[in-house]
PyMOL commands that place a pseudoatom at each C-alpha (Angstrom):
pseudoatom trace, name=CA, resn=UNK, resi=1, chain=A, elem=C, hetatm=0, pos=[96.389, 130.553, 141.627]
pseudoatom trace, name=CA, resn=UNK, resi=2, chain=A, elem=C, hetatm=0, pos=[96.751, 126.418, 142.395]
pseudoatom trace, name=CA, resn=UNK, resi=3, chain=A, elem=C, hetatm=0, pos=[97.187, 124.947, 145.688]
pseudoatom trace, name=CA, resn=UNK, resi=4, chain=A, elem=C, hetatm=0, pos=[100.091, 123.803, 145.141]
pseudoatom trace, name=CA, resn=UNK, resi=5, chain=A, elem=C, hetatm=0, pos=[101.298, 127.802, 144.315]
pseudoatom trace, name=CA, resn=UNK, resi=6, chain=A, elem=C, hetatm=0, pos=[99.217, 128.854, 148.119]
pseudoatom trace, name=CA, resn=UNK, resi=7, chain=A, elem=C, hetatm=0, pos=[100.882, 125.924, 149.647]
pseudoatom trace, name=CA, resn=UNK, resi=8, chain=A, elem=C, hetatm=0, pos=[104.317, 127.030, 148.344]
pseudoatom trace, name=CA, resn=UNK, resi=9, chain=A, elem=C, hetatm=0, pos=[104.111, 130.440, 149.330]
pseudoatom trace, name=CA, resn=UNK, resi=10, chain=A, elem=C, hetatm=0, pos=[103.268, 129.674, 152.858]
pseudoatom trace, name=CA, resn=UNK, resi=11, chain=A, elem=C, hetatm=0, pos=[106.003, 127.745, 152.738]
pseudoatom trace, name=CA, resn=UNK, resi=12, chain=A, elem=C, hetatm=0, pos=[108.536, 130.216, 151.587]
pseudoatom trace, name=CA, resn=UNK, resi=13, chain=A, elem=C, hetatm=0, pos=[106.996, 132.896, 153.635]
pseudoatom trace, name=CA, resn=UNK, resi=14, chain=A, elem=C, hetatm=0, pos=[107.430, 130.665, 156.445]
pseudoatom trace, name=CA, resn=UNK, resi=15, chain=A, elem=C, hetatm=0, pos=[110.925, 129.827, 155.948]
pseudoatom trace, name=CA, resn=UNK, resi=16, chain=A, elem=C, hetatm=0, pos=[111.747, 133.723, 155.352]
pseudoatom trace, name=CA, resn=UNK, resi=17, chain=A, elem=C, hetatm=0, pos=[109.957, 135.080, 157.924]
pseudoatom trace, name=CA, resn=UNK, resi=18, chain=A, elem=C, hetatm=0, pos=[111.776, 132.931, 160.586]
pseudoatom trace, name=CA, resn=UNK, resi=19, chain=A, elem=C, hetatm=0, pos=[115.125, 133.335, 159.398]
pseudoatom trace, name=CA, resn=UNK, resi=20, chain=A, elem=C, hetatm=0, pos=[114.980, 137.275, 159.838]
pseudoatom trace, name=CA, resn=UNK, resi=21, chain=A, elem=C, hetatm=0, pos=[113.208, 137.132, 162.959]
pseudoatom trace, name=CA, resn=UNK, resi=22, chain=A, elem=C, hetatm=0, pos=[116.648, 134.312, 164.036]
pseudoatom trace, name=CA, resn=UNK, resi=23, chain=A, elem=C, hetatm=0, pos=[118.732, 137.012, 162.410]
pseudoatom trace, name=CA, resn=UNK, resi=24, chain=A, elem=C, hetatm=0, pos=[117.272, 139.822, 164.389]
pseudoatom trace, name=CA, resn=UNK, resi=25, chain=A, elem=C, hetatm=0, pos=[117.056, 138.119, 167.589]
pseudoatom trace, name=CA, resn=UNK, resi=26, chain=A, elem=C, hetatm=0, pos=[121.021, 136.599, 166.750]
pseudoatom trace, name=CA, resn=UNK, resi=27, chain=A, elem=C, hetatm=0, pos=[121.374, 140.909, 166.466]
pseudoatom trace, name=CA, resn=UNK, resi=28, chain=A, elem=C, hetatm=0, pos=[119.560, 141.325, 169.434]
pseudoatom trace, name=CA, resn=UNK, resi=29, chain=A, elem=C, hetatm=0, pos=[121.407, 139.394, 172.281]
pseudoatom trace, name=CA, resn=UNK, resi=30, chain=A, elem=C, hetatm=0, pos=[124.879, 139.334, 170.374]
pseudoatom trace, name=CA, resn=UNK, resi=31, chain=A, elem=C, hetatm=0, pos=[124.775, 143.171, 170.979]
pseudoatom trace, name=CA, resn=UNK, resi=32, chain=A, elem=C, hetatm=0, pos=[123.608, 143.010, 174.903]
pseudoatom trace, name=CA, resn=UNK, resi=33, chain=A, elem=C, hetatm=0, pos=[124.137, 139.527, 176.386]
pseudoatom trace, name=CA, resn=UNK, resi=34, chain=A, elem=C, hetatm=0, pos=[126.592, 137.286, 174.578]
pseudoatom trace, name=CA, resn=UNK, resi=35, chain=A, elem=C, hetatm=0, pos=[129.773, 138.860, 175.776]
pseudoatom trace, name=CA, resn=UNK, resi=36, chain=A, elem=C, hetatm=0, pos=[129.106, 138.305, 179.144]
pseudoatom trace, name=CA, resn=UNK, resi=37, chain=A, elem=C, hetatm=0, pos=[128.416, 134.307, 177.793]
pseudoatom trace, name=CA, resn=UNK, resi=38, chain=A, elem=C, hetatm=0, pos=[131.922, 134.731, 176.196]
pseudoatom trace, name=CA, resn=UNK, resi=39, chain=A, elem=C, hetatm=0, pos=[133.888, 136.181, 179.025]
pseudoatom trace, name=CA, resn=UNK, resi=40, chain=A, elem=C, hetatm=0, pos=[132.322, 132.901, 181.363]
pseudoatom trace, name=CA, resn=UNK, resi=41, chain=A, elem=C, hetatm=0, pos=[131.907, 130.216, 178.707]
pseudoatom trace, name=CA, resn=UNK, resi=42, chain=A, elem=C, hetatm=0, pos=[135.624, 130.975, 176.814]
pseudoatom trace, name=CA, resn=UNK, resi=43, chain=A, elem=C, hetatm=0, pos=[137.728, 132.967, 179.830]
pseudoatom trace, name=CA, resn=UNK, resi=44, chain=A, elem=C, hetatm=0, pos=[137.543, 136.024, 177.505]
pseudoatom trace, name=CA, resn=UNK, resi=45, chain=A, elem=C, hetatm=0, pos=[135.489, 138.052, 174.629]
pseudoatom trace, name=CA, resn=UNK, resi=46, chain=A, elem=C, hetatm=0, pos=[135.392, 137.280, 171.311]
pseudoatom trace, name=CA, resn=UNK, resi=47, chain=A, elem=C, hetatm=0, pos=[135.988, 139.938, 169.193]
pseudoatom trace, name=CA, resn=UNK, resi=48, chain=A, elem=C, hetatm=0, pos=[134.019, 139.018, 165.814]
pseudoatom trace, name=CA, resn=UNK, resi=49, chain=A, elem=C, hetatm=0, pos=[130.538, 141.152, 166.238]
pseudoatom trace, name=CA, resn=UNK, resi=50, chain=A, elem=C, hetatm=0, pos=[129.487, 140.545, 162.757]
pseudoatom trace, name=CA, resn=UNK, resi=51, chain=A, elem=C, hetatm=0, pos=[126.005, 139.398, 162.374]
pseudoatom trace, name=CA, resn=UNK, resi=52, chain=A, elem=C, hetatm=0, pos=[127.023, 136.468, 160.092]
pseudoatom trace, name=CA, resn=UNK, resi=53, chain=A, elem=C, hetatm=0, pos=[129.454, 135.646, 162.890]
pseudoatom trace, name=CA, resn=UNK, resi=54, chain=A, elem=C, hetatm=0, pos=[126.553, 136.603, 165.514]
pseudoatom trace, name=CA, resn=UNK, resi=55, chain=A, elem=C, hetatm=0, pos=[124.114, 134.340, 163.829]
pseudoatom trace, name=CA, resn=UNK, resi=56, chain=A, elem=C, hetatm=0, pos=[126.405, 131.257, 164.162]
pseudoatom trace, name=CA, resn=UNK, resi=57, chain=A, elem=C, hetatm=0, pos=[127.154, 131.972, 167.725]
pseudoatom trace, name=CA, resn=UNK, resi=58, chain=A, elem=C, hetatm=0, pos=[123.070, 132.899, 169.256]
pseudoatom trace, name=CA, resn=UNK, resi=59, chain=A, elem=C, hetatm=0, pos=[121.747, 129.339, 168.190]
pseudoatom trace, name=CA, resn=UNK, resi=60, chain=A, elem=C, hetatm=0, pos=[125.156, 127.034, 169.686]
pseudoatom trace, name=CA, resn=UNK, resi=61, chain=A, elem=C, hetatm=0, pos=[124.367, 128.922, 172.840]
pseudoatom trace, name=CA, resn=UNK, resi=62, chain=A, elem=C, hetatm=0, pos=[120.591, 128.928, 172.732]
pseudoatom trace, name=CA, resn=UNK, resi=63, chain=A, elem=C, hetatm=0, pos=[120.960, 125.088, 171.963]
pseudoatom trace, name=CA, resn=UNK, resi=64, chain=A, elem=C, hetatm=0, pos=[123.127, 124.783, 175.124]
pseudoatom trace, name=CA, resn=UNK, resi=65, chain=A, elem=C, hetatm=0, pos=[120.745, 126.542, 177.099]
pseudoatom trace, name=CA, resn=UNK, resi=66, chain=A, elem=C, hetatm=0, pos=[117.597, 124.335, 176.105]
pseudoatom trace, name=CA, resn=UNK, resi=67, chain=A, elem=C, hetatm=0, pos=[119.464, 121.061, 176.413]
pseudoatom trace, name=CA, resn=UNK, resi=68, chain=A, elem=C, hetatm=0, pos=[121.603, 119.599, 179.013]
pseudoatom trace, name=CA, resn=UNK, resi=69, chain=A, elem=C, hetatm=0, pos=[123.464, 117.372, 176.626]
pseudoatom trace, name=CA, resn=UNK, resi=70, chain=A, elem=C, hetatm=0, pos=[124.466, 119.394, 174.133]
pseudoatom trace, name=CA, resn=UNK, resi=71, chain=A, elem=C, hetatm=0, pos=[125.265, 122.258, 176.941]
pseudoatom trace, name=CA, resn=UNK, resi=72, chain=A, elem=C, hetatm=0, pos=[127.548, 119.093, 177.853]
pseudoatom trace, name=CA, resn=UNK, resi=73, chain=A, elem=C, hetatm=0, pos=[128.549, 118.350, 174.231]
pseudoatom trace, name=CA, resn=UNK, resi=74, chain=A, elem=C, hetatm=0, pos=[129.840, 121.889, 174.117]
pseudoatom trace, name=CA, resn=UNK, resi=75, chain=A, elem=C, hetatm=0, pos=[131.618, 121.615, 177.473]
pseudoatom trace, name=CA, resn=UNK, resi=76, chain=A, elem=C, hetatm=0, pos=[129.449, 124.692, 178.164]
pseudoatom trace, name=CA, resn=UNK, resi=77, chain=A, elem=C, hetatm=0, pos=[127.400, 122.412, 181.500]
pseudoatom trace, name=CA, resn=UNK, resi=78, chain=A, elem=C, hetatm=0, pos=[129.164, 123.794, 184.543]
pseudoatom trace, name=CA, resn=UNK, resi=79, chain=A, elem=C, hetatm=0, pos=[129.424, 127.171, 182.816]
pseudoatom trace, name=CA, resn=UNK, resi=80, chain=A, elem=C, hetatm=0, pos=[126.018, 128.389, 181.836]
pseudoatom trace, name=CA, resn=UNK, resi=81, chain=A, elem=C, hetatm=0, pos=[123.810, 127.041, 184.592]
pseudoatom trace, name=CA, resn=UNK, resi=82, chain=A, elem=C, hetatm=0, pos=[124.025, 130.642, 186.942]
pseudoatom trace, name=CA, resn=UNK, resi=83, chain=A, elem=C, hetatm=0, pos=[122.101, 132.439, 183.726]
pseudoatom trace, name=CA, resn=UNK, resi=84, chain=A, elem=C, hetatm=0, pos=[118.474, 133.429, 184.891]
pseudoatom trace, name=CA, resn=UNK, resi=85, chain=A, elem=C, hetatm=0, pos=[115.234, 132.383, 182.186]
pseudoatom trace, name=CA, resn=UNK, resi=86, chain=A, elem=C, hetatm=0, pos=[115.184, 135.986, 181.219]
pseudoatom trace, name=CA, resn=UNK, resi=87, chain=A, elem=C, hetatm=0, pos=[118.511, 135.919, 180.266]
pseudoatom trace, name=CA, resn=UNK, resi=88, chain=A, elem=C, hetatm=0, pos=[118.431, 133.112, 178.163]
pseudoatom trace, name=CA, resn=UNK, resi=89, chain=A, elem=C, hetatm=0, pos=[114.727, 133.333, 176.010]
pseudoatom trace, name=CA, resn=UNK, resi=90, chain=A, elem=C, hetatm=0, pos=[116.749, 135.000, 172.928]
pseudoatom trace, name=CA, resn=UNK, resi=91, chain=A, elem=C, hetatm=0, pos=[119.231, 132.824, 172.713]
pseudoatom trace, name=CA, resn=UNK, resi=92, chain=A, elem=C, hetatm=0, pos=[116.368, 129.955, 172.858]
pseudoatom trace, name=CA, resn=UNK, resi=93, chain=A, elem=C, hetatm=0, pos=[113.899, 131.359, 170.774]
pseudoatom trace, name=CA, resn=UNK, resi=94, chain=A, elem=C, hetatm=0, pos=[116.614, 132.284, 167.874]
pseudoatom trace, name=CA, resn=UNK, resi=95, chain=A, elem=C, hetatm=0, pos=[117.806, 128.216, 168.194]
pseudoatom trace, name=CA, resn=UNK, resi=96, chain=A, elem=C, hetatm=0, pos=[114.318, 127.383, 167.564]
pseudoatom trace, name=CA, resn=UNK, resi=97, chain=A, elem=C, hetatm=0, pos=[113.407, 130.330, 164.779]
pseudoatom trace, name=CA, resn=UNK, resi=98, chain=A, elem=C, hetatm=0, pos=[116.591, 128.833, 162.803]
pseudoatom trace, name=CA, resn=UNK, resi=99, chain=A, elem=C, hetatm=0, pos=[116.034, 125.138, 163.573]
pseudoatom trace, name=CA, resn=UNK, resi=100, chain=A, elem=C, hetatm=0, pos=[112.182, 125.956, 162.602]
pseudoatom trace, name=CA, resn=UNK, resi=101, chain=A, elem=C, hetatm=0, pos=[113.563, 127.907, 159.439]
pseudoatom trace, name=CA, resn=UNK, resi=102, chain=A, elem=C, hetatm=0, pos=[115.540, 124.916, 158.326]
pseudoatom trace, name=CA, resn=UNK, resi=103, chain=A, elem=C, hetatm=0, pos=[112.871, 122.459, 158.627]
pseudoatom trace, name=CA, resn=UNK, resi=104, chain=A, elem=C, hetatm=0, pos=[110.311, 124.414, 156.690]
pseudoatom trace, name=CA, resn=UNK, resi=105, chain=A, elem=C, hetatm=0, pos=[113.003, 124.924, 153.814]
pseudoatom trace, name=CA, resn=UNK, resi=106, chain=A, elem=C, hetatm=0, pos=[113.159, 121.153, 153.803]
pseudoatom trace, name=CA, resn=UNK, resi=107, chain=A, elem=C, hetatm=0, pos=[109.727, 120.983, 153.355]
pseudoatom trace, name=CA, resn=UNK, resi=108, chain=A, elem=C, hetatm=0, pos=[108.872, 123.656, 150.657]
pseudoatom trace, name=CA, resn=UNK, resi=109, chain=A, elem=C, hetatm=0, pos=[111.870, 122.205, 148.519]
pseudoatom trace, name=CA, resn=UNK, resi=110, chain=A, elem=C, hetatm=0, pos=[110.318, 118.020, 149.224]
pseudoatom trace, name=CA, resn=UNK, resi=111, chain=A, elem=C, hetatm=0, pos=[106.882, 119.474, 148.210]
pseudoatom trace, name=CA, resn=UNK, resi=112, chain=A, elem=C, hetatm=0, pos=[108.177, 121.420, 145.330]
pseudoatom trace, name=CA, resn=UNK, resi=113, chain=A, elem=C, hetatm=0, pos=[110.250, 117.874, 144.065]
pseudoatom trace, name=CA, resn=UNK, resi=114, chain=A, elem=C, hetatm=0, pos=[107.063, 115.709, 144.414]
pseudoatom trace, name=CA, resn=UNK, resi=115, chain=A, elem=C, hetatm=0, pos=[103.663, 118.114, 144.171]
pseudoatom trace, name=CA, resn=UNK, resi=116, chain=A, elem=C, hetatm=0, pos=[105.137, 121.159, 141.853]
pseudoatom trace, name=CA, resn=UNK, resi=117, chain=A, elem=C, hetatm=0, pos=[103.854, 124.089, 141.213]
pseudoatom trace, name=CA, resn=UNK, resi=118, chain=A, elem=C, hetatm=0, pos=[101.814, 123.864, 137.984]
for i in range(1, 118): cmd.bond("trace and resi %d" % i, "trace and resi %d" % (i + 1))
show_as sticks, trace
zoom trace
């Protein structure tokens, strides 16, 4: 096996690995914690509990809790500020797992464009 086959492989492990541990985590606090987001963020729940629907929803709010402006972007900034640190680490970590996720499929498909696998 080449480098460039190791390198690749790393790659798409890491990009795989991450997105089911965002999906799990997006299953994770979707099904305890992000109605009670809903009922302060919106006035009322949202009734789509998919997990395609949950795995949109996690990282917008995880997002919002990690950064003041888009928190204010969302008009989420007065809203979400009484949530405790404990509350919020799924919603963060499952922002980061898919914005981590993303990245590394940008890199495994520029290093497959300009190195190859031979």
């Amino acid at each position: 096996m080449s480098f460039n086959e190791v390198v690749f492989l790393i790659l798409t492990g890491l990009t795989i690995s991450s997105a089911f541990l965002m999906a799990g985590l997006a299953f994770y606090a979707g099904r305890t914690r992000i109605k009670e987001i809903d009922k302060i963020a919106h006035g009322f729940e949202i009734p789509h509990d998919s997990i395609f629907f949950l795995v949109m929803r996690v990282p917008t709010y995880g997002f919002a809790f990690l950064w003041g402006w888009y928190a204010k972007r969302m008009g989420l900034d007065g809203k979400i500020e009484h949530f405790d640190k404990r509350f919020r680490w799924p919603f963060i970590v499952a922002a980061v797992f898919g914005l981590f996720g993303i990245v590394m499929m940008i890199v495994m498909v520029l290093f497959d464009q300009y190195f190859g696998i031979t």
